[in-house]
Backbone bond lengths (Angstrom), bond angles and torsions (degrees), N, CA, C in turn:
res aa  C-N    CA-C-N  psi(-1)  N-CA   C-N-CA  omega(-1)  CA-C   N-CA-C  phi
1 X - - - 1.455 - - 1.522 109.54 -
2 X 1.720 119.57 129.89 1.159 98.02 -175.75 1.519 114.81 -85.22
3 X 1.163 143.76 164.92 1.259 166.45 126.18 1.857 107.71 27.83
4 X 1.570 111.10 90.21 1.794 96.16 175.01 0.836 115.36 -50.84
5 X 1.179 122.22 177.17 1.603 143.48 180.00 1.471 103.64 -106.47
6 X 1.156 108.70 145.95 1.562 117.43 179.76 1.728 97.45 -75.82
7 X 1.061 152.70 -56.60 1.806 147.81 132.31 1.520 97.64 10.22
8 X 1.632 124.58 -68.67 1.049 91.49 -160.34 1.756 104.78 -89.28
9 X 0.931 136.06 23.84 1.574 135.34 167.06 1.740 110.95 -79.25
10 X 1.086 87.11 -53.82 1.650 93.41 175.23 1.800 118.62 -68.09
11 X 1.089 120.82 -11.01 1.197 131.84 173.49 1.174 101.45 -85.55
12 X 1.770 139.38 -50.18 1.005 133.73 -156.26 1.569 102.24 -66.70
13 X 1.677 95.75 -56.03 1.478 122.94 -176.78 1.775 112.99 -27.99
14 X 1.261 104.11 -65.34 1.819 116.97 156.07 1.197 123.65 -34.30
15 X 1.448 132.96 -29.74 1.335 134.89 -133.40 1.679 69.41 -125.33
16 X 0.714 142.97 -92.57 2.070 166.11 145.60 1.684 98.86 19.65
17 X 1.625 106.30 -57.01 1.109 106.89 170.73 1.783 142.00 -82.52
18 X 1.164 101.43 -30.97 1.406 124.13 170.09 1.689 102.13 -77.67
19 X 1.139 144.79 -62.85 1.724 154.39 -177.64 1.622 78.48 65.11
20 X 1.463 106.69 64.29 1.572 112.01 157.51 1.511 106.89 -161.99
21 X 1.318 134.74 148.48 1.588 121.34 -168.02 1.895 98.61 -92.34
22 X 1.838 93.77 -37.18 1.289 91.95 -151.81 1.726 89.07 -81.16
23 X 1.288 132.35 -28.49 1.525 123.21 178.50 1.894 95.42 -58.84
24 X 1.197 117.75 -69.84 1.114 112.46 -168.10 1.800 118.97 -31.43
25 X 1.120 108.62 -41.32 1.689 119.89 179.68 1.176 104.05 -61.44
26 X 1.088 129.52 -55.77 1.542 150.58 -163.74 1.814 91.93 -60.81
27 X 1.386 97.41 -43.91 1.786 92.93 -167.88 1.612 97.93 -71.26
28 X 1.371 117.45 -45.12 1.437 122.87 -171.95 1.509 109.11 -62.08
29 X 1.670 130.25 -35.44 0.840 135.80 -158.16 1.978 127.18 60.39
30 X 1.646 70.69 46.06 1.971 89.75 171.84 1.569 113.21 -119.80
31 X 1.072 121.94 -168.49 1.295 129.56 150.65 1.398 113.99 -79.24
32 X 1.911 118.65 161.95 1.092 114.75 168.74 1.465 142.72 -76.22
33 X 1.449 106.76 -22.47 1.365 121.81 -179.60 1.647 117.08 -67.99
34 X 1.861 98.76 -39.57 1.611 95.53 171.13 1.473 124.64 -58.67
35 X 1.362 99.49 -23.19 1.401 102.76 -166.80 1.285 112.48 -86.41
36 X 1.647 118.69 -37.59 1.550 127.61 154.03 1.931 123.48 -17.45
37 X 1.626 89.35 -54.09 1.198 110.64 -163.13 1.453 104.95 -71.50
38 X 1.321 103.84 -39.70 2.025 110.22 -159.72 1.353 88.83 -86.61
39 X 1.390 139.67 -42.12 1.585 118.53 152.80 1.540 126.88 -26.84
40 X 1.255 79.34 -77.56 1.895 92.01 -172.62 1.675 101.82 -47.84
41 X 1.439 128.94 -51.42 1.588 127.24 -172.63 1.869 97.67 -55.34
42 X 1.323 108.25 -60.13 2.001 121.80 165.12 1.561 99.41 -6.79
43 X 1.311 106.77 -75.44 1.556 132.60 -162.98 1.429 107.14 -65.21
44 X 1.309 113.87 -49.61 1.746 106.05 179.37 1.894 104.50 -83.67
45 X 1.003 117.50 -39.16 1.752 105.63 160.83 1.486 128.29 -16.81
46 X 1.890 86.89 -61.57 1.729 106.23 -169.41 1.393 96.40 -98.24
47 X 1.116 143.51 14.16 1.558 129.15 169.69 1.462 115.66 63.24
48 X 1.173 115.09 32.04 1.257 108.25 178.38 1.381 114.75 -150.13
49 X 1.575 133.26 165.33 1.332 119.77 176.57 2.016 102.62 -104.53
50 X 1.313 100.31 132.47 1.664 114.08 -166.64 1.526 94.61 -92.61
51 X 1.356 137.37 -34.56 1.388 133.46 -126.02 2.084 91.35 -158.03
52 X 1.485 108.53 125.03 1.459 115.00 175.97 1.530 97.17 -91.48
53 X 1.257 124.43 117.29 1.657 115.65 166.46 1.212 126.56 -90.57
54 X 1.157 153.43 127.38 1.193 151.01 154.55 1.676 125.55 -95.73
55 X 1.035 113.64 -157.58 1.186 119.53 176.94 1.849 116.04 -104.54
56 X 1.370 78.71 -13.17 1.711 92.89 -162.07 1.702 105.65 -110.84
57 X 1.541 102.36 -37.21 1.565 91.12 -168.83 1.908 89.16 -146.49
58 X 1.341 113.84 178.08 1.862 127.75 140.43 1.320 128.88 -98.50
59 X 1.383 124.06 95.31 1.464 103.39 136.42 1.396 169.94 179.58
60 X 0.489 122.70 -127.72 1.957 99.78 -147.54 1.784 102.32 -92.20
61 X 1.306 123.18 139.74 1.178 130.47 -164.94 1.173 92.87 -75.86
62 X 1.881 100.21 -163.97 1.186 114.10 165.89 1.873 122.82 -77.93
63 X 0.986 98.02 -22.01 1.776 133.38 159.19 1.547 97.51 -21.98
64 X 1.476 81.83 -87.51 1.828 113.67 -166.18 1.364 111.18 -57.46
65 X 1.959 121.03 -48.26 1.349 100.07 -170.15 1.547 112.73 -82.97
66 X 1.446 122.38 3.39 1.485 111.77 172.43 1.535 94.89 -79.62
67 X 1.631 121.12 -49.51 1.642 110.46 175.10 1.609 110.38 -49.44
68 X 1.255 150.12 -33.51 0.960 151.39 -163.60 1.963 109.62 -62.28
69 X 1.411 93.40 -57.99 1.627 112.82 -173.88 1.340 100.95 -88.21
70 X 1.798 130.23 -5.89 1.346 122.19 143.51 1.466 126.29 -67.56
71 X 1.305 109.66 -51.68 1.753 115.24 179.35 1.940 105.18 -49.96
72 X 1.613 96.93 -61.64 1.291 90.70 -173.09 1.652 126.76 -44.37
73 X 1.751 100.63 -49.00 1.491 90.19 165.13 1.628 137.80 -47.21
74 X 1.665 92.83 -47.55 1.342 92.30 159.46 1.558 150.53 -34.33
75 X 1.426 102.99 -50.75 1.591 139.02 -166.78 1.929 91.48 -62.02
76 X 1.819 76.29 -58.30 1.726 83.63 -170.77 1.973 116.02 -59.21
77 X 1.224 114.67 -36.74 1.312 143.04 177.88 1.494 96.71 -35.89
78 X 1.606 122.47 -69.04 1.269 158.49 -164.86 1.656 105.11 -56.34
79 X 1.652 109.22 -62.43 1.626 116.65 -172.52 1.521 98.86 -73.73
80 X 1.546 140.30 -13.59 1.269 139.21 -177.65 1.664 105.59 -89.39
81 X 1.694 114.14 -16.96 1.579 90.42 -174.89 1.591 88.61 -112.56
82 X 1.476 144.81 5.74 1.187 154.86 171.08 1.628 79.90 -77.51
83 X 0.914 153.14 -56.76 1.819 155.45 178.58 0.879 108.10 -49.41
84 X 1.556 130.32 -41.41 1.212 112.36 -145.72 2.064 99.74 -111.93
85 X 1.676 92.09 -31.21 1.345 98.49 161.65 1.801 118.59 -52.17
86 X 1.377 100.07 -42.33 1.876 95.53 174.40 1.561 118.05 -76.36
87 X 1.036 104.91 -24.45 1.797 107.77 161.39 1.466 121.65 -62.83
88 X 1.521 102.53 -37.23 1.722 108.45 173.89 1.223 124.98 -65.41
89 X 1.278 103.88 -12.07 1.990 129.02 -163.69 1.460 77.73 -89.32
90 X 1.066 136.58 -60.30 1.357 121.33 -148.79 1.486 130.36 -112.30
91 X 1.577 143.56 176.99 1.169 130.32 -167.93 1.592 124.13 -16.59
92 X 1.075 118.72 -176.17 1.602 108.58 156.79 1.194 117.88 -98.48
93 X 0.992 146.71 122.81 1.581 146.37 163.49 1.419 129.52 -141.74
94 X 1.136 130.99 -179.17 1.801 123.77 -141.78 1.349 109.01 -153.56
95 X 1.066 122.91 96.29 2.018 112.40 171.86 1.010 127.64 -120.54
96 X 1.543 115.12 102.93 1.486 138.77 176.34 1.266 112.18 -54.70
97 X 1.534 149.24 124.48 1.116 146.49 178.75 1.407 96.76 -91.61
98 X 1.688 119.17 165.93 1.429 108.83 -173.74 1.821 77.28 -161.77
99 X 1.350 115.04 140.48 1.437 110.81 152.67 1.644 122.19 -70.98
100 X 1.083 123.33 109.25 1.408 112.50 146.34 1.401 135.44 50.21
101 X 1.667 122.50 41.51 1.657 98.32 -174.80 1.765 104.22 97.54
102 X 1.458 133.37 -6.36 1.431 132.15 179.95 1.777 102.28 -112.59
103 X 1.640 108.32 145.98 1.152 137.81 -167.74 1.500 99.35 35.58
104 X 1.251 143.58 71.03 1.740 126.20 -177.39 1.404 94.96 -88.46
105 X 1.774 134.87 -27.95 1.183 115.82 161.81 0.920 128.92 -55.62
106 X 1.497 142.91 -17.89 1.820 143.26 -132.54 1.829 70.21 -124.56
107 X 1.442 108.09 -62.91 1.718 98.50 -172.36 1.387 115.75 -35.86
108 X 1.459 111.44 -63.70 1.489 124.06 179.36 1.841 114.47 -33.58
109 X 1.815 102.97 -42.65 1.705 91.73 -178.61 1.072 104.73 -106.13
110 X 1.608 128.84 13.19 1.463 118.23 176.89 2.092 83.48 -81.82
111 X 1.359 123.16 -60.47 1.636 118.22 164.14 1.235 133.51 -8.23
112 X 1.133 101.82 -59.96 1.737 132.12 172.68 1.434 105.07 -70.74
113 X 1.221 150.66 10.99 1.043 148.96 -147.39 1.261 113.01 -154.43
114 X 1.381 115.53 -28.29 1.671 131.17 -171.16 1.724 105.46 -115.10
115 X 1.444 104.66 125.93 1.448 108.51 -171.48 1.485 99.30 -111.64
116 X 1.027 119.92 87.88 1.892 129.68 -170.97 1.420 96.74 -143.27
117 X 1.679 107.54 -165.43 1.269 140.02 -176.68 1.636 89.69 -67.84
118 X 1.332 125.31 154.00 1.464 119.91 170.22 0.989 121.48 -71.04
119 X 1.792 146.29 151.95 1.030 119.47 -160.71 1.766 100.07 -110.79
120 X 1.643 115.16 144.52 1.500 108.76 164.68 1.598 110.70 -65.03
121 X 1.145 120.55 148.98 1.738 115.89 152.99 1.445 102.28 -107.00
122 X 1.680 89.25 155.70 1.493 94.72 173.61 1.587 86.46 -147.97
123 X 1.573 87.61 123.68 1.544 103.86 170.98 1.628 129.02 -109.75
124 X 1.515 96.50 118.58 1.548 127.80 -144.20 1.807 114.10 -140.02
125 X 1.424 107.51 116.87 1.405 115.55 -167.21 1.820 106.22 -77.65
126 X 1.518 120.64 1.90 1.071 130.90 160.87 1.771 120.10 -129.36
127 X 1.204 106.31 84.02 1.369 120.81 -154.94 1.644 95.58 -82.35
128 X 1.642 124.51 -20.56 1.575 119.88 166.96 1.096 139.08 -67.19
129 X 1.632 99.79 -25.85 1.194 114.13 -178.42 1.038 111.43 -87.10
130 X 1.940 117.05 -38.30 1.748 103.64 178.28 1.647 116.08 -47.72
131 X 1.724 105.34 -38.16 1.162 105.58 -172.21 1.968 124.96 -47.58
132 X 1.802 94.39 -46.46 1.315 111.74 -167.96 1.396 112.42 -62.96
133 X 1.762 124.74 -40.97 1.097 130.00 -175.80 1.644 114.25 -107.14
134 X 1.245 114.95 27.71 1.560 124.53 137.57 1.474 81.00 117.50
135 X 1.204 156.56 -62.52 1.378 155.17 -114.89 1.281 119.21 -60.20
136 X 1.649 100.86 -39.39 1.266 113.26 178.48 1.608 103.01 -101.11
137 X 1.584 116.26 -176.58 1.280 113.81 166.23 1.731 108.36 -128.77
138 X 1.211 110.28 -37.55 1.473 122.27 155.77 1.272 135.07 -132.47
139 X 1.526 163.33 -173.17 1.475 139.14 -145.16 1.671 87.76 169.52
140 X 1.662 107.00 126.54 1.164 120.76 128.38 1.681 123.74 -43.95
141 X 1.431 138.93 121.94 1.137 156.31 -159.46 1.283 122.97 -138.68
142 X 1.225 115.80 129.19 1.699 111.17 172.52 1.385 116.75 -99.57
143 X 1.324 125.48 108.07 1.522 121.89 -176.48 1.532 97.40 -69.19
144 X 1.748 95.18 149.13 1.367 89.60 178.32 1.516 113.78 104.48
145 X 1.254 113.83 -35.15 1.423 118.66 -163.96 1.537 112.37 -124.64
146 X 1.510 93.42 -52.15 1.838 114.19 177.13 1.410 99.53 -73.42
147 X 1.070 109.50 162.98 1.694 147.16 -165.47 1.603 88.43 -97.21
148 X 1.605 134.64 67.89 1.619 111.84 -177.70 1.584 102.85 -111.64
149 X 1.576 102.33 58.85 1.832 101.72 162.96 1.519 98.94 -79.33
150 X 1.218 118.77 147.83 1.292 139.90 152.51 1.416 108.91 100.39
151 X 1.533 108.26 -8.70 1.627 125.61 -175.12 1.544 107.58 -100.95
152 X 1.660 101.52 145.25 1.493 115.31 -172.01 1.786 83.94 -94.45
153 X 1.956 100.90 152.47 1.727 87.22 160.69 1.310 110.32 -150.52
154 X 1.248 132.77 155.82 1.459 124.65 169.00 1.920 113.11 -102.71
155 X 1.153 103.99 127.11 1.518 85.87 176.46 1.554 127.84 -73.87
156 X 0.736 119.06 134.13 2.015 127.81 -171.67 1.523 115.20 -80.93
157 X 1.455 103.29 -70.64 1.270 122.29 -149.34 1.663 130.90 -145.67
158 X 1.007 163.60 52.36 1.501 143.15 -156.32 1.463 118.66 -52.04
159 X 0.877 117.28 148.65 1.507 133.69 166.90 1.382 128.57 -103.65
160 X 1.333 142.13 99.89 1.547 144.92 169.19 1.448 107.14 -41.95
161 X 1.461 126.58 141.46 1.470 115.76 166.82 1.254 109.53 -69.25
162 X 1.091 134.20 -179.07 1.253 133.90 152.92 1.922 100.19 -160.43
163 X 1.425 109.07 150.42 1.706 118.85 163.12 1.160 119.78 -57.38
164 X 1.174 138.59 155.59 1.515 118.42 130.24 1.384 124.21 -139.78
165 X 1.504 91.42 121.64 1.590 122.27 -166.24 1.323 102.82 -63.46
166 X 1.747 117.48 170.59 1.567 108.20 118.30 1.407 133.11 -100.98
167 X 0.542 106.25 -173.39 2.212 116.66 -148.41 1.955 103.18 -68.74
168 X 1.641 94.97 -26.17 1.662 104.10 179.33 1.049 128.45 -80.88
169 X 1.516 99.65 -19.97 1.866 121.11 -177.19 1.502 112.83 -59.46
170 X 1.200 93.15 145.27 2.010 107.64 176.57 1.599 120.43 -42.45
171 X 1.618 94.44 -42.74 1.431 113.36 177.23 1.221 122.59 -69.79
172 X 1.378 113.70 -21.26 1.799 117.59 -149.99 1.577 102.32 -72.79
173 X 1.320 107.96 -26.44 2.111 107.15 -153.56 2.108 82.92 -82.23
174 X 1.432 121.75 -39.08 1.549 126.07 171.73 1.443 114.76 -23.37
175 X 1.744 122.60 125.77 1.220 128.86 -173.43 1.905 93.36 -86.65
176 X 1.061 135.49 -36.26 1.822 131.69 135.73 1.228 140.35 -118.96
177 X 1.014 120.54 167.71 1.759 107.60 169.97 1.573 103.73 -129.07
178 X 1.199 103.15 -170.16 1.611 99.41 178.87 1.749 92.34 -131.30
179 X 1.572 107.40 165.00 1.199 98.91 147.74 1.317 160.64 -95.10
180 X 1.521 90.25 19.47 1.697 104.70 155.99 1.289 114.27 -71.40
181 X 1.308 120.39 -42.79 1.829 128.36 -176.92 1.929 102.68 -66.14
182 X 1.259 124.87 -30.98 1.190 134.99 173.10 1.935 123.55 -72.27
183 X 1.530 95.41 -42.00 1.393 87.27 157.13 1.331 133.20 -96.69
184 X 1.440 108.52 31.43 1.978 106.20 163.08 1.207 109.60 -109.79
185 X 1.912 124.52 23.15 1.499 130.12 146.27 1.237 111.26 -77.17
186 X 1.429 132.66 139.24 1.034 116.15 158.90 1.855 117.53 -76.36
187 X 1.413 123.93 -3.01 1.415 115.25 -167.09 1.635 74.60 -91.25
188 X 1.114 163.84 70.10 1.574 157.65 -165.42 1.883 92.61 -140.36
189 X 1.624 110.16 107.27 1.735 107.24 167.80 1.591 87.68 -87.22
190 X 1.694 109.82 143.12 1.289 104.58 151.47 1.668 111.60 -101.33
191 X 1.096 135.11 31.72 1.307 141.33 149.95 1.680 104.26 -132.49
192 X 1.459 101.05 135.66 1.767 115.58 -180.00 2.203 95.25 -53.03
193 X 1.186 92.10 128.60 1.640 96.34 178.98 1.959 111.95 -48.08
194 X 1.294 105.89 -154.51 1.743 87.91 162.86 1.583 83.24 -146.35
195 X 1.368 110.19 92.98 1.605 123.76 -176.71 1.584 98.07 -142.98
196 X 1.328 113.97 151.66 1.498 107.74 160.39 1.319 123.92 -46.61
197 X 1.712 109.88 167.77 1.533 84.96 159.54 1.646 123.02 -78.40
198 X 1.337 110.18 -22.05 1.672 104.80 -169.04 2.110 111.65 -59.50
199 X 1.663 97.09 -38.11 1.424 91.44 168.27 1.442 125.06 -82.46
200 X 1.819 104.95 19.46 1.777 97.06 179.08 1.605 86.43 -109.04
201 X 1.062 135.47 -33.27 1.502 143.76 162.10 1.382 99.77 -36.23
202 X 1.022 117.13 -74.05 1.441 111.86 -167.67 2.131 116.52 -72.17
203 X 1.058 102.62 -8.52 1.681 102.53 -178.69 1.844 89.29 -91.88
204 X 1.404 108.26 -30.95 1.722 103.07 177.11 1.642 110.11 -52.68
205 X 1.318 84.45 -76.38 1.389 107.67 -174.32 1.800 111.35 -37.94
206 X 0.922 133.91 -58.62 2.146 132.58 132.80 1.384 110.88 -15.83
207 X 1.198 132.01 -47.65 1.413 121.54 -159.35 1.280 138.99 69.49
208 X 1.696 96.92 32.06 1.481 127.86 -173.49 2.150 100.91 -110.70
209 X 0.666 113.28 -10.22 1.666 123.52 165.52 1.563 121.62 -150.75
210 X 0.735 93.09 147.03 1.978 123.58 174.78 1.520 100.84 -139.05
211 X 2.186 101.00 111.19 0.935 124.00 167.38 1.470 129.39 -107.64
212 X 1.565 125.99 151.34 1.528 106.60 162.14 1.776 111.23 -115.36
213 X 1.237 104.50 123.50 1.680 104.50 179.33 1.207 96.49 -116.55
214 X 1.473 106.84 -153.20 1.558 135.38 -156.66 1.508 89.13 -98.38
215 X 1.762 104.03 160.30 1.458 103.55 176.11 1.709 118.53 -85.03
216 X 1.640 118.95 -2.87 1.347 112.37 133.46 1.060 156.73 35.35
217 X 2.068 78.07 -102.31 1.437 107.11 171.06 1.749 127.99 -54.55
218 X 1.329 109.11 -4.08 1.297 131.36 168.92 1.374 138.22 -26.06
219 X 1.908 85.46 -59.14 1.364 111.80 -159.73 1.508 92.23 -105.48
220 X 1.149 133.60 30.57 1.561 136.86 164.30 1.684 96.35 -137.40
221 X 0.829 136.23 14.71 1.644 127.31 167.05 1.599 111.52 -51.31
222 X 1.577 113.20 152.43 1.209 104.79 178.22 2.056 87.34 -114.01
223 X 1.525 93.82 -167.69 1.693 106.66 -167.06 1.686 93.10 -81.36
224 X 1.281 116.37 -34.44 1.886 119.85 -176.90 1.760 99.21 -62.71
225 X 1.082 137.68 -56.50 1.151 161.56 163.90 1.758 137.25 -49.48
226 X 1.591 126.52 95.50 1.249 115.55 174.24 1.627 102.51 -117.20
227 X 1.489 101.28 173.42 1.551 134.45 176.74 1.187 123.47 -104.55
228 X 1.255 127.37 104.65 1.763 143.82 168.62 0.879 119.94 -101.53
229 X 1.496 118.70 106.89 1.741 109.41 174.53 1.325 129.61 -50.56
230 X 0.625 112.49 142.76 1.749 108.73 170.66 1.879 115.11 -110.86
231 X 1.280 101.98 145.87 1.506 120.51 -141.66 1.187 116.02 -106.13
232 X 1.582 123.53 -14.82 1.402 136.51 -148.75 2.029 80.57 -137.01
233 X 0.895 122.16 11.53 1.715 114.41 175.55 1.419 105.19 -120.41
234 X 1.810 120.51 161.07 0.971 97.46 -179.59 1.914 111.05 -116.94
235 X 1.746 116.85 -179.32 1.300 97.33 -169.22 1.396 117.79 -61.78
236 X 1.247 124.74 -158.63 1.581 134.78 -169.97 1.777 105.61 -131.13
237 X 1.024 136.33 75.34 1.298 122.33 -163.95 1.885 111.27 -75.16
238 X 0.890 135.89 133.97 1.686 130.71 -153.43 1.632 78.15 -118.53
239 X 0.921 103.77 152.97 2.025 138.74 160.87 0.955 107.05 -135.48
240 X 1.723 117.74 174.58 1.247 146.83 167.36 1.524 96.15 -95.95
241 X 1.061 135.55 148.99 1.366 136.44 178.29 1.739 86.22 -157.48
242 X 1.848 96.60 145.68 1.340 124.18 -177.89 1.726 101.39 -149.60
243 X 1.315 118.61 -175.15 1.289 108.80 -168.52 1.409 113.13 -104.46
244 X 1.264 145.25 172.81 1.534 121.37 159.29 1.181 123.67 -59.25
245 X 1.517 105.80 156.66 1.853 100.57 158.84 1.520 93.01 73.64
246 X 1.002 131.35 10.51 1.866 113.80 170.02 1.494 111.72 -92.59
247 X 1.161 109.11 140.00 2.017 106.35 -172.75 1.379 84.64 -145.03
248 X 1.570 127.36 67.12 1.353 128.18 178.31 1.752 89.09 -104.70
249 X 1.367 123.53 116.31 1.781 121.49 167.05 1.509 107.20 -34.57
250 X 1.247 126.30 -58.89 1.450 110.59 -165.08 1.623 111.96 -72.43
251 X 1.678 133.74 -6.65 1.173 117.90 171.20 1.584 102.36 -103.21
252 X 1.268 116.41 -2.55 1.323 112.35 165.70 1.800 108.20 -71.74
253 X 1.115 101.54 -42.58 1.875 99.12 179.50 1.296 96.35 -50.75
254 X 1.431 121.12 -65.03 1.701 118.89 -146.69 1.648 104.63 -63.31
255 X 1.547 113.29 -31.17 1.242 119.88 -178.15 1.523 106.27 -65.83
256 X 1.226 116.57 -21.26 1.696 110.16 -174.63 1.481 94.71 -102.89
257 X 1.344 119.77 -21.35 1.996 105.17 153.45 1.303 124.48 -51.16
258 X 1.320 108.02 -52.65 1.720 116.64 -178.07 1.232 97.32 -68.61
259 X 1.040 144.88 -41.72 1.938 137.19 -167.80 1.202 95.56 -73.70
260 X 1.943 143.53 -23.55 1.334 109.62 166.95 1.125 94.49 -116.54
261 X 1.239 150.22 56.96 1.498 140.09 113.80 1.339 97.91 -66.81
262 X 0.977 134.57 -71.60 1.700 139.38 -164.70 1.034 104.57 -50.21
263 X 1.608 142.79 -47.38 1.082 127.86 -172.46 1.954 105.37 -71.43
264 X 1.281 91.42 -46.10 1.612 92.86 179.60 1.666 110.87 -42.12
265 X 1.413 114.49 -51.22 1.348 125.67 -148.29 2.166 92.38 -78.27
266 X 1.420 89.00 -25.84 1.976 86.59 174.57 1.519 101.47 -71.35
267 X 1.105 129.04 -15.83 1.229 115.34 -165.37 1.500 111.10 -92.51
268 X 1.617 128.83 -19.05 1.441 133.20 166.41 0.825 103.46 -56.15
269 X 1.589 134.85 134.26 1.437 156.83 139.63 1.699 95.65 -39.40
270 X 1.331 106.77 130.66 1.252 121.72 177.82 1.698 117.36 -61.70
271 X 1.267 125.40 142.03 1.321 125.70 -166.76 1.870 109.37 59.32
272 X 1.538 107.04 28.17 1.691 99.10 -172.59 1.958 83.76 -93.82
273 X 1.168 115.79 -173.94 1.385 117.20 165.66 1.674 103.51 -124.29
C-alpha cells in the first residue's frame, strides 16, 4: 500500500469526529460526496472497514477508533516538528517550563550553573505537554506524578510536603500535621489548585484554601501565612526532563548543568544544609 497522505488523516479525523458526513464537509469546507469517496477509497487502501454506516447515524468500529487515536497522534506529531523546524530557523533560544511557585531555589542554581543562551521560563501547570508539542524545550518535572514517557530525566532534588495554613488556624502553632487532620477543613484542596503561588498565598492567607506543596514554597511565605509538613504524604522528587533524541547545544548545556547539580547535591551528607 502506498504511503497515506496527511489530507487523508485529517479527513478521516472529521468524519470520526463529527459521526456526520455532511457536518464533517462543512467543517472541512468541501462538498459531501468527495469526502464520501476519499473515505470509502481510505478504507479499501487499508483493508479494513473504519466507519459503521447506516441510514440513521456513523459509527466507527473497532477498526476506526484505534485509527482515530492513531491519526490524532500523528496530526499532533506533525504540527510539533513544523514548531520545532521554525525554531531551528531562528536565533538560539531555550524554554524551561516550571510549575508555578515550585523549586524557584533549585531553578535559580540550575541558572547559575548553565553557561548558554539565557533561558525563557514559561510557567505552566502542564509542564509535559509544553514539552511534547514544542512550547517548551526542557521542564522542571515531578517523577512519580508527571506523565514522563518519551522523556529523558535527571533527578535534581526532593521536596518535603508541607501545608500552608494561615497563622490563626488550629493547625498552624503544630510541629506536623497529617493529611487526615487537613481533610476535616472544608477550605482543604486535595490536589494543589492550578493558580500561582502568589494567588494561593493570598486565598491562604483569607482562609478560603488549605494547600499541600513542596517545601519550596517556604522561601516565598508571607507574615499572614505558615508551612507544616505533613507526615502521612510522600516526598516529590523534581528532575529536569527533556524529550528523547534531542541534540539541540543549548539543552545539551542545561543538561550538563543539572548532571552537576546532582552530582554535587549526592555529595551532601543527608540532613547537612
Amino acid at each position: 500500500m502506498d504511503r497515506l497522505e496527511t489530507r487523508e488523516l485529517v479527513y478521516f479525523v472529521a468524519v470520526a469526529e463529527e459521526l456526520h458526513f455532511s457536518r464533517a464537509a462543512e467543517r472541512l469546507g468541501m462538498a459531501q460526496p468527495p469526502l464520501s469517496r476519499a473515505i470509502a477509497r481510505l478504507e479499501r487502501r487499508m483493508g479494513v472497514d473504519l466507519l459503521r454506516r447506516t441510514s440513521r447515524r456513523v459509527e466507527l468500529t473497532a477498526a476506526g477508533s484505534v485509527f482515530l487515536e492513531e491519526c490524532l497522534s500523528l496530526l499532533d506529531g506533525l504540527d510539533s516538528a513544523v514548531r520545532r523546524a521554525q525554531q531551528a530557523s531562528l536565533p538560539p533560544r531555550l524554554v524551561l517550563a516550571v510549575r508555578p511557585g515550585a523549586g524557584s531555589g533549585l531553578i535559580a542554581q540550575l541558572l547559575r550553573s548553565y553557561d548558554g543562551v539565557e533561558p525563557e521560563l514559561l510557567f505552566t501547570h502542564d509542564r509535559t505537554k509544553a514539552l511534547r508539542d514544542g512550547t517548551a524545550d526542557v521542564a522542571l518535572v515531578c517523577v512519580g506524578s508527571d506523565d514522563l514517557a518519551g522523556l529523558r530525566t535527571i533527578e535534581l532534588a526532593e521536596e518535603n510536603p508541607v501545608a500552608l495554613l494561615p497563622r490563626g488556624h488550629t493547625l498552624a502553632g503544630r510541629a506536623t500535621v497529617t493529611a487526615t487532620e487537613l481533610r476535616r477543613d472544608p477550605a482543604f484542596a486535595e490536589r494543589c489548585p492550578p493558580m500561582g503561588l502568589d494567588e494561593m498565598l493570598d486565598r491562604v492567607a483569607l482562609g478560603r484554601l488549605i494547600a499541600v506543596v513542596g517545601s519550596a514554597a517556604g522561601e516565598r511565605l508571607t507574615p499572614e501565612v505558615c508551612a507544616v509538613p505533613v507526615t502521612d504524604l510522600p516526598a516529590t522528587t523534581l528532575a529536569l526532563g527533556w524529550l528523547e533524541h534531542t541534540a539541540r547545544p543549548e539543552i545539551t548545556a542545561l543538561v550538563r548543568a543539572a548532571r552537576r547539580i546532582a552530582v554535587d547535591r549526592a555529595r551532601i551528607p543527608a540532613g547537612a544544609s
